[in-house]
Every structure is written in C-alpha cells, then in structure tokens.
C-alpha positions as CSV (number, residue, x, y, z in Angstrom):
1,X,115.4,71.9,74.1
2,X,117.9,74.9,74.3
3,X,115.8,77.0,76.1
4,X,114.8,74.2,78.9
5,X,119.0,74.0,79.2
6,X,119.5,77.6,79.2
7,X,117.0,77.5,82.2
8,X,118.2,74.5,84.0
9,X,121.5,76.2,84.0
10,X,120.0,79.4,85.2
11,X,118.6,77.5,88.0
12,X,121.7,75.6,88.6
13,X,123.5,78.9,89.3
14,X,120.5,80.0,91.6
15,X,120.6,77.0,93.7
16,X,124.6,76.5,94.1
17,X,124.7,80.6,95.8
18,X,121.8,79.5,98.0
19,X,123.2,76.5,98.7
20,X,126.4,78.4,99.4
21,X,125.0,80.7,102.0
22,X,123.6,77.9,104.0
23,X,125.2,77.6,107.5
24,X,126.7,74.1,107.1
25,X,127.8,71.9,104.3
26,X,125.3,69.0,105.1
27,X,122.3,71.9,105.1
28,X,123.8,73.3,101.7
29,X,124.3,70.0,100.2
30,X,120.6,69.2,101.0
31,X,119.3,72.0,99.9
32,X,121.6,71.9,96.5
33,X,120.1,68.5,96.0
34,X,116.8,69.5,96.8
35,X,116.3,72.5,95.2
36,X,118.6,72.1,92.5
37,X,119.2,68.7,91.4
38,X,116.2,66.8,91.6
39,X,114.0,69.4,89.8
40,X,116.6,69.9,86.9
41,X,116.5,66.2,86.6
42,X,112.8,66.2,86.3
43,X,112.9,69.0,84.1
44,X,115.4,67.7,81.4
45,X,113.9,64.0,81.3
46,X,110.3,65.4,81.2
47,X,111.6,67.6,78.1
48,X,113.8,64.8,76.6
49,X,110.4,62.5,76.2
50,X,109.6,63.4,73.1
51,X,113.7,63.3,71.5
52,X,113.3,59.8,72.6
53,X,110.5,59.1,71.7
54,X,110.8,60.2,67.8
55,X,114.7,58.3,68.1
56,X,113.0,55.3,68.9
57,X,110.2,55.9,66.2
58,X,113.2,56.4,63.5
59,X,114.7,53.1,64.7
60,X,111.6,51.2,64.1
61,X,111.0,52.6,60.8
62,X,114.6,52.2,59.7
63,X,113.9,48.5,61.2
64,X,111.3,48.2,59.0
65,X,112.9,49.2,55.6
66,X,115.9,47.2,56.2
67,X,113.5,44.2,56.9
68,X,111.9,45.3,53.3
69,X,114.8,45.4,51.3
70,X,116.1,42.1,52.5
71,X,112.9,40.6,51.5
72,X,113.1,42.3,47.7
C-alpha cells in the first residue's frame, strides 16, 4: 500500500503543474479533476479492497469468538 501512495502522490504533483499551466482556472481545475483526482481515487479504493476486506474478515471472526465464549 506504500508504494500505490508514494505513486498517487507522484501523480498528484504531475497533475497540479499541468493543471497549473493550463490557460484558465476552469480548464486547470478540470483537468486537475480529471487527470488527477478521479484516477487517484480509483487507484487508492481499488488498492484498499483487500485492507477492507481482511478488516471485515477479522471482525467476523472476533464476532464469532466472542459469541463462543459467551456460550461456554
């Protein structure tokens, strides 16, 4: 997961200069949303599936024992 940050920040950078050089702010806003924003977003949900998913795993489990000991 540190590398996918280290690259969304990377790309973040990237896209904030181009987004700089555009000719007006609505054109570099767009394009900062466009090419920066949205794909980052993507990126770091696509690559925070599985975190979730194992956190939600843990919480079933630990669900699970507790449900076990209050039965014993």
């Amino acid at each position: 997961m540190s590398l996918v940050l280290i690259i969304v920040i990377g790309w973040l950078y990237v896209t904030v200069l181009v987004a700089a050089n555009e000719p007006t702010i609505i054109s570099g806003i767009i394009s900062f949303l466009f090419y920066g924003a949205l794909p980052c977003g993507l990126l770091l949900y696509f690559a925070g599936s599985r975190v979730r998913r194992e956190r939600q795993l843990f919480k079933e489990m630990m669900a699970e024992k507790k449900r076990r000991e209050a039965e014993n």
